[in-house]
C-alpha positions in Angstrom: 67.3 105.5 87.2 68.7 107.9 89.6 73.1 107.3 89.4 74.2 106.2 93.0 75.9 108.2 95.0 79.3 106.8 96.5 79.1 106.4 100.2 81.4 109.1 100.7 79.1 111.6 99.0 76.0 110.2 101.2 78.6 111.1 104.4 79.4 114.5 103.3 75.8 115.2 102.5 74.6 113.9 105.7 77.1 116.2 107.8 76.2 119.4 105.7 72.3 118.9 106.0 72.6 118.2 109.8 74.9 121.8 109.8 72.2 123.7 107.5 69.9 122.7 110.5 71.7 123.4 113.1 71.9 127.3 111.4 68.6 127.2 110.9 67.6 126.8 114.3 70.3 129.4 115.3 72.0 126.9 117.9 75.2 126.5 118.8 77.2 123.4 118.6 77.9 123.5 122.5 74.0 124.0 122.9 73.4 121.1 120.8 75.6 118.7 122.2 74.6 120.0 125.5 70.9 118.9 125.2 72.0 115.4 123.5 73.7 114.8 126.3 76.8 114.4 123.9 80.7 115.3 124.2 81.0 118.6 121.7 83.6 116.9 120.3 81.1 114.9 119.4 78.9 117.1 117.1 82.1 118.4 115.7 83.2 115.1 114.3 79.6 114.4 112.7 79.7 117.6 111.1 82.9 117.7 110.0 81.8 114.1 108.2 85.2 112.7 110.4 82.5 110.1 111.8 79.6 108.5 111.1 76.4 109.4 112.8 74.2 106.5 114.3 70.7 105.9 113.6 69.5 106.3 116.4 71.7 109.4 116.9 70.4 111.0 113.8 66.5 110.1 115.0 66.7 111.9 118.0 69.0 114.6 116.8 66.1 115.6 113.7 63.2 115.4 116.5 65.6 118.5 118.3 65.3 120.0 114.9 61.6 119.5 114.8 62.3 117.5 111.4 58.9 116.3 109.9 59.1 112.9 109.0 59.4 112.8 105.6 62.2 114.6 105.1 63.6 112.7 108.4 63.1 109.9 106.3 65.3 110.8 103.3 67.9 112.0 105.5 67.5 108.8 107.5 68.5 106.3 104.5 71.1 108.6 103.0 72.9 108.0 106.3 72.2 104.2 106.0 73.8 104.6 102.6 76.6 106.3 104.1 77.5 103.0 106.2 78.0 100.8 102.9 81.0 99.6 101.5 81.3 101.5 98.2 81.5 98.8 95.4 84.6 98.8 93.9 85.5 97.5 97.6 89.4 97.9 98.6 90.4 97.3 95.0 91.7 100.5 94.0 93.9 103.3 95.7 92.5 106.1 97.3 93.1 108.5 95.4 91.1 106.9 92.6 88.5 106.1 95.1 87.7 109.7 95.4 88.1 110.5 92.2 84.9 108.0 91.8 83.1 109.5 95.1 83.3 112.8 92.7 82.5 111.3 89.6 79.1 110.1 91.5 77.7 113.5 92.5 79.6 115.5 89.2 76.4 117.6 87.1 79.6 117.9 84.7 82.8 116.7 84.2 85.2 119.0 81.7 88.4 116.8 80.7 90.9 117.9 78.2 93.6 114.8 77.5 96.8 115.1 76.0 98.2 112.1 76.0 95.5 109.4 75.6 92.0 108.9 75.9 90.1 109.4 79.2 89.2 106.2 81.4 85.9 107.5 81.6 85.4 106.7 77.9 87.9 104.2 77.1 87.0 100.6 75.4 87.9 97.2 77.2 90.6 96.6 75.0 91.8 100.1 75.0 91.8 100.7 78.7 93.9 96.6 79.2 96.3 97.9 76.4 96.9 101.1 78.6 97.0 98.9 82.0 99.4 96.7 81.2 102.1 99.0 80.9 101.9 99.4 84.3 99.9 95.8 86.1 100.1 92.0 85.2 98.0 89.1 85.6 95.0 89.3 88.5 96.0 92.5 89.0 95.7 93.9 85.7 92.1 92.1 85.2 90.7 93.6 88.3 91.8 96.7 87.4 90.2 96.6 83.8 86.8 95.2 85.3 87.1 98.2 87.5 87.4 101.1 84.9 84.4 99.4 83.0 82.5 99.1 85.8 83.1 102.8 86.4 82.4 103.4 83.5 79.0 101.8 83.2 77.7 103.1 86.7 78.3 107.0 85.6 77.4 106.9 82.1 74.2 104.1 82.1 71.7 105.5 84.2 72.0 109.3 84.9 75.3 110.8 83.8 76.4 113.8 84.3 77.3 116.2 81.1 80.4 115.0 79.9 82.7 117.3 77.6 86.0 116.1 76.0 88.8 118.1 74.8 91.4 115.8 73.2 94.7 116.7 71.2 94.3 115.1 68.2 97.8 112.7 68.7 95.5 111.0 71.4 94.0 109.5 68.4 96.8 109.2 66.2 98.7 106.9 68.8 98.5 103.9 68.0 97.1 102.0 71.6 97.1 98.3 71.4 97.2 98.1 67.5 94.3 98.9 64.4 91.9 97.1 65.8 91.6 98.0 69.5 91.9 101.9 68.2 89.1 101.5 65.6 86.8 100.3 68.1 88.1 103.4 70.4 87.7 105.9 68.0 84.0 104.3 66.6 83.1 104.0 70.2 83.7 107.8 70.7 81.7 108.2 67.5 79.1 106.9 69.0 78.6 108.7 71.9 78.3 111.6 70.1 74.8 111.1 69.3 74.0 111.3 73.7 72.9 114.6 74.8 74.9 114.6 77.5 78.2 114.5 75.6 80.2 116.4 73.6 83.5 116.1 72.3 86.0 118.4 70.9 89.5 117.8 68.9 92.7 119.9 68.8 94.2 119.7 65.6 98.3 119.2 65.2 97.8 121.5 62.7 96.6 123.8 64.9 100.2 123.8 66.4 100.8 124.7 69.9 98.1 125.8 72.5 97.8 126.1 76.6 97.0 122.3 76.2 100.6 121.2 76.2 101.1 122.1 79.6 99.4 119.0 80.5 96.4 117.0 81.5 93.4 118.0 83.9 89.6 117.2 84.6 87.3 119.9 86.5 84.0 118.0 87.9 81.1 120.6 89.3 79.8 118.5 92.1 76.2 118.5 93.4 76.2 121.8 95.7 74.8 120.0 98.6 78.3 117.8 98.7 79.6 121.1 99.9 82.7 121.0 96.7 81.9 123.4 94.1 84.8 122.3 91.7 86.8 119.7 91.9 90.0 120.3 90.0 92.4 117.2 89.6 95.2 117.8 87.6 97.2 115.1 86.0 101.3 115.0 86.8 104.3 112.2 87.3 102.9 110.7 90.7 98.9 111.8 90.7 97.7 115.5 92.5 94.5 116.2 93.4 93.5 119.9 94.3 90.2 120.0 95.7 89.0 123.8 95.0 85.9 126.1 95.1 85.0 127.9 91.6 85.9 131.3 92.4 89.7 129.7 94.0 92.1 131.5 91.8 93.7 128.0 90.5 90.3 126.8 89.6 89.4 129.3 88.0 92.9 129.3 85.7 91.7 126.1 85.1 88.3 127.1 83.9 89.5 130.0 81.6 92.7 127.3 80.1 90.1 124.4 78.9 87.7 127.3 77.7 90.6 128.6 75.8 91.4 124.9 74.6 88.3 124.4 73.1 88.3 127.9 71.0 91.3 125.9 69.1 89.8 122.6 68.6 87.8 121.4 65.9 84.1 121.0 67.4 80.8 119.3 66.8 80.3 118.0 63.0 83.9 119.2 62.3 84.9 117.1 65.6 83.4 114.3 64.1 85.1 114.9 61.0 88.5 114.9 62.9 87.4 111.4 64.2 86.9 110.3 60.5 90.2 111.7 59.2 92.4 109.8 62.3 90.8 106.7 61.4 91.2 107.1 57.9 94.6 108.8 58.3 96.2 106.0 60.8 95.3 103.2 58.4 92.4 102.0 61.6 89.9 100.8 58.7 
């Protein structure tokens, strides 16, 4: 089953096809909006995805473009699914409400995590041991039933390829006692046997590496979203860059986790990193 796209996604991909059109039938904007009988500010907005476009708008707007219907259609009900409330509702901030709209059209998300393990792959009982330090009571719950319901929706049906780079403390620390890390730990065990996943493990022993300079994630988005990269790097208060692949920050970015990985452990010796933390923390 095909993984949903957020409704933000399904806006931006609306606005970008209706451009691509436009340039194909080598119009202006003022000429469009000129023979829809609409304000150019207008067009402007719907193709800058600042507005949504109508329905009926979009209907007549394909027949200037000489759209057949089929691929009217398809544009047609990704617009439609650009109008619907996005299903983790108004339960989380925005900036983790993009960070999901991302997540939704990513081909692959590259993570490396210093400090603990990524949401994205985190337990029940690891990710409420992690919340708590920061939420309490209703708050805390709905935030927990979010991350695993972020959680399922990317990685259940069609998830992108998801590659880990953790330092090995991450799983040495001991989150929510024995129990809940053994479960972590087996769970990221387990995942190793998806295609779509890999995971790789910097040793302490390995001493110091570009790693230590922090946290970050680098998502390659669907190209039709119009993002190449999406580079969100973790400090105090939360930062999001949003960045094309050949941006010079981005592409630090890209060169830092490749460099990362060279010093981790990978593949069976990852797994037999996983082994020694459990056996090594007293997990078992």
């Amino acid at each position: 089953m095909p993984r949903q796209r957020d409704p933000w996604v399904s806006k931006q991909l609306v606005s970008r096809r209706l451009r691509t059109l436009r340039d194909e039938a080598d119009r202006t904007q003022r000429e469009i909006a000129k023979s829809m009988d609409w304000s150019l500010s207008k067009l402007i907005r719907i193709e800058n995805a600042t507005v949504h476009i109508s329905t009926s708008d979009l209907k007549v707007l394909l027949r200037e473009y000489e759209v057949d219907d089929a691929a009217a259609s398809v544009l047609i009900a990704e617009a439609k699914a650009s109008r619907q409330a996005p299903w983790y509702g108004d339960r989380v901030p925005s900036r983790l409400a993009r960070a999901i709209a991302f997540e939704s059209a990513a081909r692959s998300i590259h993570q490396f995590q210093l400090q603990a393990v990524p949401g994205l792959v985190q337990t029940e009982a690891y990710a409420r041991a992690v919340l708590e330090l920061f939420l309490r009571g209703e708050e805390l719950d709905r935030a927990v039933e979010v991350r695993m319901e972020r959680r399922r929706r990317l990685l259940d049906d069609d998830p992108p390829e998801l590659h880990l780079v953790l330092d090995e403390s991450v799983l040495l620390r001991m989150v929510g006692g024995g129990d809940v890390m053994r479960d972590q730990i087996e769970y990221l065990m387990s995942l190793t046997e998806k295609s779509w996943f890999s995971i790789a493990v910097v040793p302490l022993a390995r001493g110091a590496h570009l790693g230590l300079q922090g946290s970050f994630t680098l998502m390659e988005l669907d190209p039709d979203v119009g993002f190449a990269t999406v580079l969100d790097i973790e400090v105090e208060r939360g930062e999001e860059y949003l960045t094309n692949r050949d941006d010079a920050l981005a592409q630090t970015y890209w060169s830092r986790f490749e460099e990362i990985e060279r010093a981790a452990d990978r593949e069976d010796a990852a797994i037999a990193t996983l082994k020694r933390c459990l056996a090594q923390a007293g997990y078992r």
